[in-house]
Structure formats: structure tokens, C-alpha cells
N, C-alpha and C positions, 0 to 999 in steps of 0.2 A: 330266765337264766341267760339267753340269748343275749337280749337285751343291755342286761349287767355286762356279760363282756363286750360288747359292741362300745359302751357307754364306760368302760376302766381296762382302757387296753394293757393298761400294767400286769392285770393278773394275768396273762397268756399264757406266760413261762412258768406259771407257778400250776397250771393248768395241766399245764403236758408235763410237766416233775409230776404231776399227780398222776394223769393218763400211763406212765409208764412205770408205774414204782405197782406196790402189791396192797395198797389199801383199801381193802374190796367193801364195800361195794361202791366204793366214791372212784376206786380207778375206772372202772368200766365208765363211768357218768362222767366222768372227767374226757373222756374220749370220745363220747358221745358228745358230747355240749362243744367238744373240740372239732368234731366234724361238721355241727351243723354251724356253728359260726366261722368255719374257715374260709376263705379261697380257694381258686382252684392254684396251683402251685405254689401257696403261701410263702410267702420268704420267714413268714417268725416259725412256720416249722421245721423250715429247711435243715438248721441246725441239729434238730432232733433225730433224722433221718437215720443214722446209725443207732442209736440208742434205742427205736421202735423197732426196726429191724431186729438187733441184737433180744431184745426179749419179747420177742411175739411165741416163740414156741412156749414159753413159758406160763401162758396167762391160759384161760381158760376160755368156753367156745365165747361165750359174750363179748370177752374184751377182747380177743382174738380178731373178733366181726368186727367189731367201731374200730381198732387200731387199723386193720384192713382198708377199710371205709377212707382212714384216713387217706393213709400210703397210696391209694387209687385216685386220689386226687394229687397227686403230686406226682411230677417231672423226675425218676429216680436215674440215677448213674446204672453203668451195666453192671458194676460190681454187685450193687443193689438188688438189681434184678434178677440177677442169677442166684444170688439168696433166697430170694422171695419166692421166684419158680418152685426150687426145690421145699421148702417150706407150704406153700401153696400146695404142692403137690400131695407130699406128704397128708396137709388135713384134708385133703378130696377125698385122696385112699380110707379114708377113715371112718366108715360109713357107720360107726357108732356116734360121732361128732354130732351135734346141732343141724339141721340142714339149712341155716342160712348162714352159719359160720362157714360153710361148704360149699355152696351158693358162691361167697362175695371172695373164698379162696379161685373157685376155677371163673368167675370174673376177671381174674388177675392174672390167670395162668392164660387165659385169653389175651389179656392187651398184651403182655408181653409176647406171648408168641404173634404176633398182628406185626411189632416190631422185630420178630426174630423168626424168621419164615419156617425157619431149620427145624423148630420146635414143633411145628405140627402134627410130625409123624406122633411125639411123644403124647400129643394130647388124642391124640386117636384112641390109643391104648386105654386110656382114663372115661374113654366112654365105652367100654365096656358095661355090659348088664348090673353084671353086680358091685360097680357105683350110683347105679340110678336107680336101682329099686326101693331103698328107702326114701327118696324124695317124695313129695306131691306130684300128681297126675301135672299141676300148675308149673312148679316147677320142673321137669322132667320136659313141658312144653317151652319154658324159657331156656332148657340148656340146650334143646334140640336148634330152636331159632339164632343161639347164639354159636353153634356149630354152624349153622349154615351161612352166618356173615362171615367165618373163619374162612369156611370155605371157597367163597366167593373173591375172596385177598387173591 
């Protein structure tokens, strides 16, 4: 699949109309197939950037994660970003969620605070106990490591 878009770059656009519309289970895989062939700050996504934003709360943990997946590789405006915080935020709290839909949300809640110092009081708060207890022992060791490069800013 990779391949095929690498080799017909026309379908892109018709990729992410899919990635972000409700056709499951080809939205998810549309979003998936979108991140692993994309760039890092793609310009053919750029365009899309509100549109991903505007329905990420919508989708469910799977497409949640790959449209995430996406948006972390890309350069977003602050308006963006303070969207995404709060969104972000939102699915960490959520400790019935996916734990890697949860995972790749406070990955996000990370960069952005890395660019917005102010916000780390608020991520202090998000590791509290009872967001980590349902993770992996694994993961639970990637969020601690990823606190501590936080900290080290």
C-alpha cells in the first residue's frame, strides 16, 4: 500500500477525504497508510490541518491514535495547538480509552508543552496515579522517561 502511494501521488487527497470522513474501517487505514507514507511536516497535509483537528474528538480510540500519529508529525499554528492540548488532555483523562490512543495523546500533550513552558504545571497534574494505573508496567516506564526529559527543559 505504501508503495502504491508513493508510486500515484494523485490519490493523497482522496486518502485524507477518507482518513477523516466516518468509513470505518477504511477511515482508520486511510490514516494509518497516511502516516506511514508521509513526511515530516508534509505540505499535501497542511491543508487538512483544521479538518483533522475539527474531528478528532469524534472518531474513535484507533482512528483517534493514527490521526494523532499524523498531527505529531507536523509543524501546527498555536491556535492548533491549544486545541489539541485540550483534546489531548481530555483522552489521557480517560482511563477507559485504548492505552495507546492515550500513550500517543500525552505524547502531544508533551511536545506542546516543551514549546509552551507554562503548561507543565498542568501536565503534573495528569500524572497523577489514577491516570497510570491502567497502562503497562512498559508503558508506565515510557511515561515516567518522558516526564523526565520534560523536566529537564
Amino acid at each position: 500500500m505504501i508503495s502504491f502511494m508513493d508510486t500515484h501521488p494523485e490519490v493523497f487527497d482522496e486518502a485524507i477525504q477518507l482518513a477523516v470522513s466516518d468509513k470505518q474501517p477504511y477511515s482508520w487505514r486511510a490514516a494509518w497508510l497516511l502516516w506511514s507514507c508521509m513526511e515530516e511536516n508534509d505540505k499535501r497535509i497542511q491543508k487538512y490541518i483544521s479538518k483533522i483537528v475539527d474531528t478528532l474528538k469524534t472518531k474513535d480510540d484507533g482512528h483517534q491514535r493514527e490521526l494523532l500519529k499524523i498531527l505529531y508529525k507536523m509543524e501546527l499554528k498555536e491556535e492548533y495547538e491549544v486545541i489539541l492540548f485540550n483534546t489531548c488532555t481530555d483522552v489521557w483523562k480517560q482511563i477507559n480509552k485504548n492505552p495507546s490512543v492515550r500513550f500517543n495523546a500525552l505524547k502531544f500533550i508533551i511536545k506542546i508543552a516543551k514549546k509552551h513552558p507554562e503548561l507543565l504545571q498542568e501536565i503534573t497534574f495528569l500524572m497523577q496515579d489514577q491516570y497510570l494505573e491502567t497502562l503497562s508496567p512498559a508503558a508506565r516506564k515510557s511515561v515516567s522517561k518522558m516526564m523526565k526529559e520534560v523536566a529537564l527543559q
